[in-house]
C-alpha positions in Angstrom: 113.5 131.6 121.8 111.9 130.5 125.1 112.8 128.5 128.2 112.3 124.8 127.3 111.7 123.0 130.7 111.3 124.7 134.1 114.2 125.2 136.2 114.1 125.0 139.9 114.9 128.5 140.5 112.1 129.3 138.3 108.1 128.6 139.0 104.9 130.1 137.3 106.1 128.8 133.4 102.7 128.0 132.1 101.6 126.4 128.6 101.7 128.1 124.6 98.8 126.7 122.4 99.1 127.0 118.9 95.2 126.5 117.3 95.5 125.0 114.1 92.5 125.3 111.7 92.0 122.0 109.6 94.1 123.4 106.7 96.6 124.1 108.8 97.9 120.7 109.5 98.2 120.3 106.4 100.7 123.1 106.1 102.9 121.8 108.8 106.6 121.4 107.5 109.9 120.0 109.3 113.1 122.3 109.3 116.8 121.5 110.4 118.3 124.6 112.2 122.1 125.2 112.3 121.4 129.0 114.2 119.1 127.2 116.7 121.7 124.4 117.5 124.0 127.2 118.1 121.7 129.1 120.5 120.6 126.3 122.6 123.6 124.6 122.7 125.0 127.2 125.0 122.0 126.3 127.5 123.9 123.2 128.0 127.5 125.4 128.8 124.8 127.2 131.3 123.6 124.3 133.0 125.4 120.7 132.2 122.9 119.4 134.5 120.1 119.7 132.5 121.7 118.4 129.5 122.9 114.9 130.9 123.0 113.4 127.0 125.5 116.3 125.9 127.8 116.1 128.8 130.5 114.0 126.7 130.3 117.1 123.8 130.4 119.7 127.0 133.2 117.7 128.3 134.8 117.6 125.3 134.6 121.0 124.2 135.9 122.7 127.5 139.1 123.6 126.8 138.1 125.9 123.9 136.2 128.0 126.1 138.5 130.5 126.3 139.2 130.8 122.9 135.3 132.5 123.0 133.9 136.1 123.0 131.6 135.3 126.5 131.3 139.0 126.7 129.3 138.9 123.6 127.6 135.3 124.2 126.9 135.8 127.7 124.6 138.4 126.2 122.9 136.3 124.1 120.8 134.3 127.1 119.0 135.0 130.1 118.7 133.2 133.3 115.5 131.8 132.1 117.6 130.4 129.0 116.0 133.0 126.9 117.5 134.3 123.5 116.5 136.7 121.1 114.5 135.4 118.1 116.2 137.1 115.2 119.7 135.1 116.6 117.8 131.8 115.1 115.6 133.6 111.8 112.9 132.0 109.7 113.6 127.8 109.0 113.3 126.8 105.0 113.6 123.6 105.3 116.0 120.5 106.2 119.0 121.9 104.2 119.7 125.2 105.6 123.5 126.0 106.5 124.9 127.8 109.4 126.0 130.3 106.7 122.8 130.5 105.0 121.6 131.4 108.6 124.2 133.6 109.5 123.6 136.0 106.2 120.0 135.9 107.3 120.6 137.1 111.1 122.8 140.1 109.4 120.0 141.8 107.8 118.8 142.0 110.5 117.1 146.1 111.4 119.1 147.6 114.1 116.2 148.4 116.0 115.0 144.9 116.5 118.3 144.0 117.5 118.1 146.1 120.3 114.3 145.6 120.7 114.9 141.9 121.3 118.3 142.1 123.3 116.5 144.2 125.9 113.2 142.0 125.9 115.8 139.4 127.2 118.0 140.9 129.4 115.9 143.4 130.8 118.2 146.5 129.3 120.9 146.4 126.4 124.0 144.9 127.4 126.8 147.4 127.7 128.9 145.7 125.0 126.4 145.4 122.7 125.1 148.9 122.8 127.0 150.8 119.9 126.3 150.7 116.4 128.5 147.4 115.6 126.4 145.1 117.9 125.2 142.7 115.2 128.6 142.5 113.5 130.2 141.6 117.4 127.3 139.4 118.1 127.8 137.6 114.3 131.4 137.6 114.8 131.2 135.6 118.0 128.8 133.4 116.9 130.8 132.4 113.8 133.7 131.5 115.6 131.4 129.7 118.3 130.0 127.8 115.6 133.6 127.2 114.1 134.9 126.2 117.0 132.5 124.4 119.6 130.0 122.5 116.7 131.3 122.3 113.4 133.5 119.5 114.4 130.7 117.4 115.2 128.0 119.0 112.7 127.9 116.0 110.1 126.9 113.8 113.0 124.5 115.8 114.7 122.8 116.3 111.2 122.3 112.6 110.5 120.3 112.3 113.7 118.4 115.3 112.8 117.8 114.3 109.2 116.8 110.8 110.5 114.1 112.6 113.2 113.2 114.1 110.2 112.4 111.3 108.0 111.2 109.0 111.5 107.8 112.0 111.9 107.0 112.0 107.8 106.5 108.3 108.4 104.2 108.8 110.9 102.1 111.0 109.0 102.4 108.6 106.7 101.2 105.6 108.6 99.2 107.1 111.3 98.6 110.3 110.6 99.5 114.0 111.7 97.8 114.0 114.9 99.4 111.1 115.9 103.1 112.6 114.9 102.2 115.9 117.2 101.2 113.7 120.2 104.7 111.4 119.6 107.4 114.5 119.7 107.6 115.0 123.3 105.8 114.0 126.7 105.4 118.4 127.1 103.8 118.5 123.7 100.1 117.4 123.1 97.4 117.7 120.5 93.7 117.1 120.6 91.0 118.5 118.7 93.3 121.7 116.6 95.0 122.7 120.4 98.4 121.5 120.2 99.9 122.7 123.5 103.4 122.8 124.6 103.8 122.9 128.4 106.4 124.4 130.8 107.5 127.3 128.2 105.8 130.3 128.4 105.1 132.8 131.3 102.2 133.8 131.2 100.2 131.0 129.0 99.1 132.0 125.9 97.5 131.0 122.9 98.2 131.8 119.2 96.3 131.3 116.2 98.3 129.8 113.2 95.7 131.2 111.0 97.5 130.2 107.2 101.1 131.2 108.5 102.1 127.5 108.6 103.8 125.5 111.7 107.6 124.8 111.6 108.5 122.0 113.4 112.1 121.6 114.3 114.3 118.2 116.0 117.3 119.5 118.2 120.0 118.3 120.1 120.0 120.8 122.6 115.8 120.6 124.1 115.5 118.2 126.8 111.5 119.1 126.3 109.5 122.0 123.9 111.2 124.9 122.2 109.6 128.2 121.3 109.8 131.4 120.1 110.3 134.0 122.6 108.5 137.0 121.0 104.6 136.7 121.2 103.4 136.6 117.5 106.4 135.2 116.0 106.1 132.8 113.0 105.2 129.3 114.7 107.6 127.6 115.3 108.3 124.0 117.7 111.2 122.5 118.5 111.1 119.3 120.1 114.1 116.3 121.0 115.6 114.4 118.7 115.3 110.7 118.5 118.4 109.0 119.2 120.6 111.9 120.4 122.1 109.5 123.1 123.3 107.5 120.4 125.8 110.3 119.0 128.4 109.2 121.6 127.9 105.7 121.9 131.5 103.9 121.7 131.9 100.6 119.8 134.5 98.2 121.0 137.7 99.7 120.2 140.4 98.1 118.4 144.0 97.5 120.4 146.7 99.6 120.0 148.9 97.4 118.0 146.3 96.4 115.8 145.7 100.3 115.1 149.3 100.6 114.7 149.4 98.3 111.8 146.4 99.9 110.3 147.3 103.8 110.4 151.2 103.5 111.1 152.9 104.3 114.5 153.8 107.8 113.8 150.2 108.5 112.8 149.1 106.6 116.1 151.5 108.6 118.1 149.9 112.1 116.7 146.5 110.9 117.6 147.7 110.0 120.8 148.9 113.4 121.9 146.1 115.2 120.1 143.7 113.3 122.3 145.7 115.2 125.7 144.7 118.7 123.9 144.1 120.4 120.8 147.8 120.9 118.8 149.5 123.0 115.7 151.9 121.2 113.6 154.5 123.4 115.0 153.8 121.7 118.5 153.6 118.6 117.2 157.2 118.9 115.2 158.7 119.8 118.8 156.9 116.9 120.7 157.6 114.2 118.2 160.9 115.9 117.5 160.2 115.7 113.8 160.2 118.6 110.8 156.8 120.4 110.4 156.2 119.4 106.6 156.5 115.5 108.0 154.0 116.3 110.6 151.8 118.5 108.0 152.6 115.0 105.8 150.9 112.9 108.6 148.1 115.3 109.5 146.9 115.7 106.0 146.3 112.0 105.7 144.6 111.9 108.9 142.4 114.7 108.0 141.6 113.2 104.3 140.4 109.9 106.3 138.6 111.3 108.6 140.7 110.7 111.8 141.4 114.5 112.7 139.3 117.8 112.8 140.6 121.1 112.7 140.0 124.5 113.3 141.5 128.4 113.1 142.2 130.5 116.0 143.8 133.5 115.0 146.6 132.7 112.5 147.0 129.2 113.9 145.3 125.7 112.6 144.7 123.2 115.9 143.5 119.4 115.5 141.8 117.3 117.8 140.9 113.8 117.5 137.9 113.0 115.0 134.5 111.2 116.2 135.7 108.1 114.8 139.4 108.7 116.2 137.8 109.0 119.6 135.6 105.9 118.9 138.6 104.1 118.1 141.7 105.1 120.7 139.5 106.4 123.4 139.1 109.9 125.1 
């Protein structure tokens, strides 16, 4: 996967044409990605500036940095905010999972594993250079996902899934050609050229010739995506509509009012979940309660959608929901 926009430190990125024969647009299909959300997310850990939509989720997600493999992910991009393409494999469709996408990326040859890895980094990383590479690389990108997205996946999907349904209508309405001209100011198309500017070094052009175009909304592209291996299956990702919206905050209830609605203990937890991420064990000691009342409390919270959760280790943490956070606040 290729460099989306041009950095400053970087000059010469030139422009990828896909030619699409007549039948070819009508072959054009839309795809969610969970693999490729993963991968381009960590451009925005890279370089926040770049990003200025996700800085409340790169804010929010700091303090489980650490809890990360960066030997292993630091691997996985270059200073062009290159990838490897086999880390984000073929798209079926809209209703792919990240563990649909993760069995996918483990069968994976060996030798394209390295092929690619070097391609990026210019040689094969030291830690990933033995023969349990793709089982560090999966490993790390499991508990990535775990950890950094899957908290916030439903949303993020529903804006996808909505980018989705917004292009189909334009087909619909106004046709394909005007859908490719609407997904981005970098992306054009005229005449079977549809060109995507500021990705590729050289510029090149690739015939679809029958293999079908994927196009794919993200989060994570302030501009075009690509593939980074010349000859890949075509594949575009673009921005999605409304992604500034995910973080939007309505007016937020008072605190007594939220009291009588969830209950003061439960309004307490939320309160010192929203400092850091907690176990029930630290929560007993804080609120100077047993664990089962706390596990009591949590479990409702959880059911209603007010706390997320995740494993490190042996150990369960929560953290404020989305809609806790729209309601008492960062």
């Amino acid at each position: 996967m290729a460099n989306n926009e041009v950095p400053d430190y970087i000059e010469g990125w030139r422009v990828l044409t896909y030619l699409l024969a007549p039948g070819d647009l009508g072959e054009i299909r839309f795809a969610i990605s969970p693999s490729t959300e993963a991968i381009l997310s960590l451009r925005a850990l890279r370089d926040p500036s770049r990003f200025p939509l996700q800085l409340p989720w790169v804010r929010r997600v700091q303090n489980r940095l650490a809890d990360l493999d960066w030997e292993v992910l630091g691997c996985l991009m270059n200073e062009r905010m290159g990838s490897p393409d086999f880390l984000t494999p073929p798209m079926s469709g809209p209703l792919t999972t990240y563990a649909a996408d993760l069995a996918a990326i483990a069968g994976t040859d060996r030798a394209d594993v390295e092929r690619q890895l070097v391609a990026v980094n210019g040689h094969l990383p030291e830690p990933l250079a033995g023969p349990d590479a793709l089982g560090r690389i999966l490993t790390a990108m499991e508990r990535y996902w775990r950890i950094m997205l899957a908290p916030h996946w439903p949303r993020m999907r529903t804006i996808l899934e909505a980018d989705v349904a917004y292009r189909g209508r334009v087909v619909t309405q106004d046709g394909t050609a005007a859908m490719l001209n609407g997904l981005a100011p970098t992306i054009g198309y005229a005449d079977g050229r549809l060109r995507a500017d500021q990705v590729s070094n050289p510029s090149r052009e690739e015939s679809v010739a029958g293999r079908g175009l994927t196009l794919y909304p993200t989060m994570f592209g302030p501009g075009a995506v690509i593939p980074f291996d010349v000859g890949h299956q075509p594949e575009l990702g673009y921005p999605a509509r409304g992604q500034g919206t995910l973080w939007e905050l309505p007016a937020r209830p008072s605190s007594s009012d939220l009291g009588r609605l969830i209950g003061r203990e439960r309004l307490r937890i939320l309160g010192l979940l929203r400092g850091r991420p907690r176990s029930t064990g630290d929560l007993a000691v804080e609120l100077a309660v047993t664990a089962p009342a706390v596990s009591q409390h949590l479990q409702l919270l959880r059911r209603t959608g007010l706390v997320d959760s995740y494993r490190v280790g042996k150990q369960v943490f929560y953290q404020p929901s989305d809609l806790a956070t729209m309601l008492i606040g960062r």
